[in-house]
C-alpha positions in Angstrom: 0.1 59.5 -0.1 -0.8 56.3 -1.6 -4.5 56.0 -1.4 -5.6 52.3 0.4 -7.5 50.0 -1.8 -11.0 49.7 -0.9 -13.9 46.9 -1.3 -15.4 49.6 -3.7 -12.6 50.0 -5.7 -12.7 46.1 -6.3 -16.1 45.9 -6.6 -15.4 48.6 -9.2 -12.7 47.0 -10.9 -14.9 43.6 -10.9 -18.0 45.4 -12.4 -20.0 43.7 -9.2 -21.6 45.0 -6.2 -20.1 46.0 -3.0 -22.4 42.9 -1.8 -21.3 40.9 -4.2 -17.9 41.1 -3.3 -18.5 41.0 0.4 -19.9 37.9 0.2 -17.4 36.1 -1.8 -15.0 37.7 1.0 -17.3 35.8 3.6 -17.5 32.4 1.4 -20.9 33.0 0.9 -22.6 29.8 -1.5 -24.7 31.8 -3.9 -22.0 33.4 -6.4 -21.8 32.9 -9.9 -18.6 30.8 -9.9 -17.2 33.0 -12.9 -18.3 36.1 -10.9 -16.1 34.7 -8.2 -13.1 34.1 -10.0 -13.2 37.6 -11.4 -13.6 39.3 -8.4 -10.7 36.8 -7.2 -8.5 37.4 -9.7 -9.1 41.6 -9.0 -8.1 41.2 -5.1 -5.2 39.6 -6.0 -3.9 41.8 -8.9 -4.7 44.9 -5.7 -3.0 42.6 -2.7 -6.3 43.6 -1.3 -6.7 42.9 2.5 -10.2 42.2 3.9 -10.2 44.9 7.2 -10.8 41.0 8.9 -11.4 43.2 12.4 -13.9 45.5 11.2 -15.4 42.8 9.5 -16.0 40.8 12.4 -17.3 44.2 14.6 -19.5 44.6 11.5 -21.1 41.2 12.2 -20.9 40.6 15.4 -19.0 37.7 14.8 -15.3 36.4 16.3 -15.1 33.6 13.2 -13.6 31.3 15.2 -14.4 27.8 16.4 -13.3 26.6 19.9 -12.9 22.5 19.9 -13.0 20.8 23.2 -11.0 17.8 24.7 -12.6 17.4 28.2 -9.1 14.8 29.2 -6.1 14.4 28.5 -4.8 15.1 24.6 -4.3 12.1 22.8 -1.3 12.6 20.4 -3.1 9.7 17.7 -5.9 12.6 17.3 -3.5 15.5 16.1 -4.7 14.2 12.3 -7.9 15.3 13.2 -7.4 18.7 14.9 -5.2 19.2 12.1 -7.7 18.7 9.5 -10.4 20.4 11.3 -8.2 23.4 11.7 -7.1 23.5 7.9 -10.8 23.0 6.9 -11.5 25.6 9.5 -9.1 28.5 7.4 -10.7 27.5 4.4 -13.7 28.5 5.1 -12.6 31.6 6.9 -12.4 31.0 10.6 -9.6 30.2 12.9 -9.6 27.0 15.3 -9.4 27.3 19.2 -8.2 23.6 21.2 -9.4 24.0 24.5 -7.9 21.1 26.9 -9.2 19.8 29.9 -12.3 19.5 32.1 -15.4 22.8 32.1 -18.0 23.5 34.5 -20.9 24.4 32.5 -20.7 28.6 33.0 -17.5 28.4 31.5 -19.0 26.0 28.5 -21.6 28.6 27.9 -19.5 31.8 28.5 -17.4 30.6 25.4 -20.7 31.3 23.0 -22.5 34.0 25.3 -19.1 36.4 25.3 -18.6 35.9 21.9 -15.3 34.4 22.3 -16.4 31.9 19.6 -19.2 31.5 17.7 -19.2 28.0 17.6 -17.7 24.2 19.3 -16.5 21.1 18.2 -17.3 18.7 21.0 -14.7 15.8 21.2 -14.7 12.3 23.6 -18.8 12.2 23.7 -20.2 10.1 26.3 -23.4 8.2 26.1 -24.9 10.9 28.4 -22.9 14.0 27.9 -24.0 17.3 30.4 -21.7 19.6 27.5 -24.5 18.4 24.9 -27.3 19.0 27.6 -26.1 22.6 28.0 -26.1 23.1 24.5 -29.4 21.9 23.4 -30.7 25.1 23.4 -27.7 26.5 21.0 -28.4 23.2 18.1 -27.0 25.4 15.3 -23.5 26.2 17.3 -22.3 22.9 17.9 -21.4 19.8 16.8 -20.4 16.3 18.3 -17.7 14.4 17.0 -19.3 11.1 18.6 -22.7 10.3 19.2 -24.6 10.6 22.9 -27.9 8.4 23.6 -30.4 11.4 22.5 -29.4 12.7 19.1 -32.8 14.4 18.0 -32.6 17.5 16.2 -28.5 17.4 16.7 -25.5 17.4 14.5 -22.9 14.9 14.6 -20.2 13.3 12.8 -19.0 10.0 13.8 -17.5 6.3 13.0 -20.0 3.9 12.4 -17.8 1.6 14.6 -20.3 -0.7 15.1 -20.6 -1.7 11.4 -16.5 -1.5 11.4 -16.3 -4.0 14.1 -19.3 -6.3 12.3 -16.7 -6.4 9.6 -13.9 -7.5 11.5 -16.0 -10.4 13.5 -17.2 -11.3 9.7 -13.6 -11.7 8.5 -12.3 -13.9 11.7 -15.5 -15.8 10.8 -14.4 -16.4 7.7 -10.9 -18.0 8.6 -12.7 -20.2 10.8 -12.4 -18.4 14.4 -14.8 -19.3 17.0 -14.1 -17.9 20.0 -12.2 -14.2 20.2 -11.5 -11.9 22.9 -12.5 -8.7 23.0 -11.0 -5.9 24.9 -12.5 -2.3 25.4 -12.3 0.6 27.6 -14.1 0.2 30.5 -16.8 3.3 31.7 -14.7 6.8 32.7 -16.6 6.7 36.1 -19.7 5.5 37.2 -22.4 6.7 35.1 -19.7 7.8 32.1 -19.0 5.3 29.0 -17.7 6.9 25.9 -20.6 6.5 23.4 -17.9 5.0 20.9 -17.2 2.1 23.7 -21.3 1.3 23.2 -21.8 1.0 20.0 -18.4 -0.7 19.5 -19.3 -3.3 22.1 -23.3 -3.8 20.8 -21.3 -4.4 17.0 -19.1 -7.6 18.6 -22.1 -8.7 20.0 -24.7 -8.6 17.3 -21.7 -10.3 15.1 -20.6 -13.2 17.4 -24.5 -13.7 17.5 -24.7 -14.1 14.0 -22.1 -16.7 13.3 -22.4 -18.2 16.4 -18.6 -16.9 17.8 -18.9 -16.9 21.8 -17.4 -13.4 22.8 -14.9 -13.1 25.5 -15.3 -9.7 27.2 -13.2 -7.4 28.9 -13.3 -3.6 29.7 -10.0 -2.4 31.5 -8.6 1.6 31.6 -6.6 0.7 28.6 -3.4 1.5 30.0 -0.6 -0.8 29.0 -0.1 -2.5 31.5 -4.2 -3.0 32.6 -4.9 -4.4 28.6 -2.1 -6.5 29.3 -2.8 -8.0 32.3 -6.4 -8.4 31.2 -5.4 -10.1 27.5 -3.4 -12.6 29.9 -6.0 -13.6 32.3 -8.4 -13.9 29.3 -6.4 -16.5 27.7 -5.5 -18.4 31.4 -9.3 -18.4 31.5 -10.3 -19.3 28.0 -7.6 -20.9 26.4 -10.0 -21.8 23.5 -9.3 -18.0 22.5 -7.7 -18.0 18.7 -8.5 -14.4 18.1 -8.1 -10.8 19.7 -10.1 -7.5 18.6 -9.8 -4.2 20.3 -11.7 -1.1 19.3 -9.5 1.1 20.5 -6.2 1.8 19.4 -4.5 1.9 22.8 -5.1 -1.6 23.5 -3.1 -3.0 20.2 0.2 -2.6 22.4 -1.2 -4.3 25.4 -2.4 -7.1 23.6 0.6 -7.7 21.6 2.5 -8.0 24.8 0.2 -10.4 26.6 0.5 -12.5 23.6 4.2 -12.6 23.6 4.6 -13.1 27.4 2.3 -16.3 26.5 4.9 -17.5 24.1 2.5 -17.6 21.0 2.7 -16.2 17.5 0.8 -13.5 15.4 -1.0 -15.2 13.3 0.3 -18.9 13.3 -1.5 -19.1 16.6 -3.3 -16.5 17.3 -4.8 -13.4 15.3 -5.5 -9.9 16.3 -7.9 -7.1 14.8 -6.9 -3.4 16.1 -8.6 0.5 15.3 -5.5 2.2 14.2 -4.9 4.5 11.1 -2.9 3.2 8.5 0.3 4.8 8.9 0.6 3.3 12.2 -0.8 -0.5 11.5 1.6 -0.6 9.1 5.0 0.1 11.6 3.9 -2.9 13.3 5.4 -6.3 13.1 3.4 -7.9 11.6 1.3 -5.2 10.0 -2.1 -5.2 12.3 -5.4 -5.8 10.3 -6.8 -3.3 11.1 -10.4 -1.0 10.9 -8.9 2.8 9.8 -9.7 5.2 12.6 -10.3 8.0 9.8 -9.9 10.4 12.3 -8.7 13.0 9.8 -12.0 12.6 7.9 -14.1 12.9 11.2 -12.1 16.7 12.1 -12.5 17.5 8.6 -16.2 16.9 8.5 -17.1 18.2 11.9 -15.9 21.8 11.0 -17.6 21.9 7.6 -20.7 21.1 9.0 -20.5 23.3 11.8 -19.5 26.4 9.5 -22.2 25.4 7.5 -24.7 25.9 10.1 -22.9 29.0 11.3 -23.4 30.5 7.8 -27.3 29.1 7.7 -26.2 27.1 4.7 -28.3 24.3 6.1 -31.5 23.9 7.6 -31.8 21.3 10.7 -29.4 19.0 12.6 -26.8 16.8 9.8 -25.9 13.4 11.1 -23.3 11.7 9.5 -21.7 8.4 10.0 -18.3 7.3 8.4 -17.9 3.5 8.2 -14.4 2.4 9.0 -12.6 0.3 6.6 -11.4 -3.0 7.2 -7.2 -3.4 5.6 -6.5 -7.0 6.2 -2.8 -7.7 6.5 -0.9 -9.6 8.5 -1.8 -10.4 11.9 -4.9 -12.5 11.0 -4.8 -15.9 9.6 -6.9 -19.2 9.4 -7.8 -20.7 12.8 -5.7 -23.5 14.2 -6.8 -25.3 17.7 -4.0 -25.0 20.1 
């Protein structure tokens, strides 16, 4: 009978400690980096396999991370699940999407049964009840977004704010003085998407600066609403040389209202979207455009989570990713229609 490798035997083999080698098995931080590779390098010449089950008994831990989409999926947000799952199995846990709406027993039953030890929160509103509930758990969550009262909370989140500053400067710059701005509207009375603030409060502060009078709209960003919205906007206010959006499923609305109006992008009229790159760059012409970096926010949002999971940190970690502003082709210098 061939006799099963054990964690001693490569603890053995490494010249470590049993510890030692459990906690390279766990990704633990404070490991010798050359001790790591050697004990590494063992497991693999063994085709040692962690007993992952026992492991979690052990611990008391399930090593997995549920992240929650209260509405509808979004297909332009499978970047970010995808990079929050892969950052997720590097650092040894598994990711769990959860779709649709939860009543808050079933929020809390997900950490109080153990079915995961901690959750991504995705779509934050400016007053969120999920991050209410959770307060009292501030190491087993994060926010991918940012609600009014972040104190002693982690987040990750676009500065989009600063993103749309930048895209107000640039119009500025090619001599635009009156632009239309077109944002979702709030969910339901009471419920605005924290994103949809601070995007909003950037156009603002911006047109304020230079002196640009801001045409607002919220609509429920369908196709058809954005459309019918861009259209009356530029009945209303045909002084309107510019178009910015914030989020990216108002670029097709807009486009359309534009062409239904006969004009062109950008001979007569310009049009700043949120859209990552791959997809400003498949439309004609290529949108200028502030890059949604969603990959980078599911990315982030699990390493800081695991990290407070593993009480590699101390306290709430904030961070805000500015999006970058890719000029190309559908702004250009004002001309007065």
């Amino acid at each position: 009978m061939i006799k099963k490798t054990t964690i001693v035997d490569i603890a053995k083999e490494a010249g470590v400690s049993v510890s030692t080698v459990s906690r390279i098995l766990n990704n633990k931080p404070d490991v010798a980096e050359k001790t790591r590779q050697r004990v590494l390098q063992v497991i693999e010449e063994q085709n040692f396999t962690p007993q992952t089950a026992w492991q979690q008994l052990r611990s008391g831990k399930s090593r997995v991370i549920t992240l929650h989409f209260p509405q509808n999926f979004n297909p332009l947000f499978q970047g970010m699940i995808a990079d929050a799952a892969l950052r997720c199995e590097q650092l040894g846990f598994t990711l769990n999407l959860m779709v649709g709406p939860l009543d808050e027993p079933e929020l809390l039953n997900i950490l109080r049964s153990g079915q995961a030890d901690g959750i991504i929160l995705t779509e934050t509103l400016t007053h969120d009840w999920r991050v209410e509930s959770l307060r009292g758990y501030p190491s087993r969550f994060v926010m991918i977004g940012r609600c009014a009262d972040t104190t002693g909370l982690s987040y990750v989140d676009s500065a989009i704010e600063l993103g749309v500053g930048d895209a107000i400067d640039h119009l500025a710059e090619l001599g635009h003085r009156h632009v239309g701005f077109l944002t979702l509207g709030k969910i339901a009375p009471g419920k605005e998407y924290s994103f949809t603030g601070f995007a909003r409060a950037g156009c603002q502060a911006a047109c304020r600066r230079h002196g640009i009078t801001c045409h607002l709209r919220a609509t429920d960003l369908s196709n058809e609403s954005v459309t019918d919205a861009a259209v009356n906007l530029l009945e209303q206010h045909p002084e309107i040389t510019a178009f910015v959006t914030p989020q990216d499923s108002g670029v097709p609305g807009i486009l359309k209202a534009i062409a239904l109006r006969g004009l062109r992008i950008p001979e007569d009229i310009s049009v700043v979207g949120l859209l990552d790159e791959a997809f400003a760059e498949m439309i004609t012409p290529p949108l200028t455009a502030l890059d949604f970096s969603s990959h980078t926010l599911g990315f982030t949002a699990a390493e800081l989570l695991v990290a407070q999971l593993n009480d590699e940190v101390s306290g709430p970690q904030q961070v805000l990713i500015k999006p970058e502003l890719h000029v190309r082709g559908s702004t250009g210098p004002c001309v007065q229609r």
